[in-house]
N, C-alpha and C positions, 0 to 999 in steps of 0.2 A: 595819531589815531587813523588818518590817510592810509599813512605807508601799510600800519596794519590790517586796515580793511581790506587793501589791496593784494596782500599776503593771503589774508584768511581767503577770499574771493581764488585766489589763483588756487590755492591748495586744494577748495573745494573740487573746483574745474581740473584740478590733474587726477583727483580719485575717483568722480564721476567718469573722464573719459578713458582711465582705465579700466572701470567695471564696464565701461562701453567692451573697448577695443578685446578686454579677456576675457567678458562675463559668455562668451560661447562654448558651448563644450566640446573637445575632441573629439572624432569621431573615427576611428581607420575605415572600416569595413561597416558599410548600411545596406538593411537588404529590405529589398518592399516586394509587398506581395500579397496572396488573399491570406487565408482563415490555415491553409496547410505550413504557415511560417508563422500567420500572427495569432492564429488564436490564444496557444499555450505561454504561457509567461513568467512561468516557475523555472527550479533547476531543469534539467534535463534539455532544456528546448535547443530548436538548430542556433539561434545566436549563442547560447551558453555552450555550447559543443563547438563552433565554429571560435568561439573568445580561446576554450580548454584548447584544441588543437594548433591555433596560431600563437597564442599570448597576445594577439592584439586587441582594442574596445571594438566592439560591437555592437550597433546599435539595430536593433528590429520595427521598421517604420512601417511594417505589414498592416492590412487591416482585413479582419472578416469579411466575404463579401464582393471587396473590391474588383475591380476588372482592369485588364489594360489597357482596353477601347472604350472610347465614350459611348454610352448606351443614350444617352441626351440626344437623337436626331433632329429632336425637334426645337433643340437651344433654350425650351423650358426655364424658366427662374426659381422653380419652384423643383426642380430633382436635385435635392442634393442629396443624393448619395453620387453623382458625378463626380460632385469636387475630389473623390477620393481617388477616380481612377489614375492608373497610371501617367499617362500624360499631363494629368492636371496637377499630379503629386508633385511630378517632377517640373512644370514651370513655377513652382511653388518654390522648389528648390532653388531653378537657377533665377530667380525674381530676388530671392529671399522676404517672398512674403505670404502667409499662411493665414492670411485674415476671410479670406471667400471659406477656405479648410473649417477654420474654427467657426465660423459662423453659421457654418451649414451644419454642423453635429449634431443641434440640439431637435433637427429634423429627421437625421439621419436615419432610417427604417431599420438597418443594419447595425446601427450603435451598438456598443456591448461598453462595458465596464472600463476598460484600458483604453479607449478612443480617445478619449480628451486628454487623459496624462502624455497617451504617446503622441498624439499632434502637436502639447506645446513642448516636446522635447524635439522634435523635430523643428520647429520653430525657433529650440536653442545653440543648434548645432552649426558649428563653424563648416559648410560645405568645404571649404579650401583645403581642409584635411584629411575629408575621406580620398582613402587610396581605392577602394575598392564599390564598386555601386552592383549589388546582385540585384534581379529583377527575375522574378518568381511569379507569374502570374498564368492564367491558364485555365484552370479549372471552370471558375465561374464565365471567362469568358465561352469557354465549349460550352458550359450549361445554359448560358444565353440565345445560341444560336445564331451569334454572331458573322457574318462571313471571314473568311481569312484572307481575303487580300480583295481591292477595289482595281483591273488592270487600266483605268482609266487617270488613277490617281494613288501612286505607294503611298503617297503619307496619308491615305484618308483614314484620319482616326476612328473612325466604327469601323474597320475594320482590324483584324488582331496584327496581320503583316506591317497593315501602317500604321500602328499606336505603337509598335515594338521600334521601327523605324522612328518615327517620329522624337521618342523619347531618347532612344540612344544619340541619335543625331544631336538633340539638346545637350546632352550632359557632354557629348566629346566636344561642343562647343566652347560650352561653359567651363568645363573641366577636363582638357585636353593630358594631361597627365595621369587621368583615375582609370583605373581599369574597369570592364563593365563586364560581370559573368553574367549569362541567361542561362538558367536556372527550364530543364525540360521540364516542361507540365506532367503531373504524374496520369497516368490513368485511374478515372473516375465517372462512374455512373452509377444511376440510382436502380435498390433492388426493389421486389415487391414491396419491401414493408416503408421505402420511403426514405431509406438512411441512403445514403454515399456510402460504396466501398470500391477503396483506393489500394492501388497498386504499384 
């Protein structure tokens, strides 16, 4: 009865630490960014056309809204819509942990509908496999007013030079093998009636 306890026991512990070690999901190509990558979520979108043209997985960890610079100057406990920006996204990544992300959501000003499915799938994704990290960000920081670079200090993340800095610097750490595309900000500003039109 021993030896089988100790059988059952070990079996358990080899399926559990392999749904540990495989339960991540592959990833080639991840691309983060605002509302112009993540909004849409149907066929057609840039990850479905970027999966059709390469044949690789593509996963879209965009989110509406988001910025590349911390707009948090004041380290506040209470902004979260921070935790989404760029830099925060990405020590998430190389941390591998998305718990400050998922916690802050359910405050999040910004939230839409896909926010929480896409952060815990971000949260299941094996980084060691993405080949490809794009970073698409832009818009919302121009519509912030943001400065573009601190000359006292490149990595200061409120600004867009050093949150761009900052973030790439992380992942070629972490992930010296992935390739990193930046992704130009399209052109975007607001007309009389209040909508965005992008070019």
């Amino acid at each position: 009865i021993i030896v089988a306890a100790v059988i059952a026991v070990c079996f358990v512990v080899s399926i559990l630490g392999t749904v540990k070690n495989n339960g991540k999901q592959t990833c080639d190509i991840l691309l983060l960014g605002d509302s112009i990558v993540g909004k849409e979520r149907d066929y057609e979108t840039v990850d479905f056309r970027i999966a059709q043209i390469t044949g690789k997985s593509v996963y879209n960890g965009a989110f509406g809204g988001s910025c590349a610079v911390s707009l948090n100057i004041d380290n506040r406990y209470d902004y979260h819509e921070d935790s989404l920006n760029l830099c925060r996204l990405v020590d998430a990544i190389c941390e591998g942990d998305f718990g400050v992300q998922l916690a802050d959501l359910p405050n999040n000003q910004f939230a839409s509908g896909y926010f929480l499915d896409s952060m815990k799938n971000l949260a299941d994704i094996d980084y060691n496999t993405v080949d490809v990290f794009v970073l698409e960000h832009g818009t919302n920081d121009y519509l912030s007013g943001c400065a573009l670079d601190n000359p006292e200090d490149e990595k200061d993340v409120h600004t867009y030079g050093g949150a761009l800095r900052y973030a790439i610097e992380r992942l070629q750490e972490k992930f010296p093998e992935a390739e990193i595309v930046l992704v130009t900000p399209v052109i975007c500003y607001l007309n009389d009636y209040g909508t965005a039109d992008q070019h």
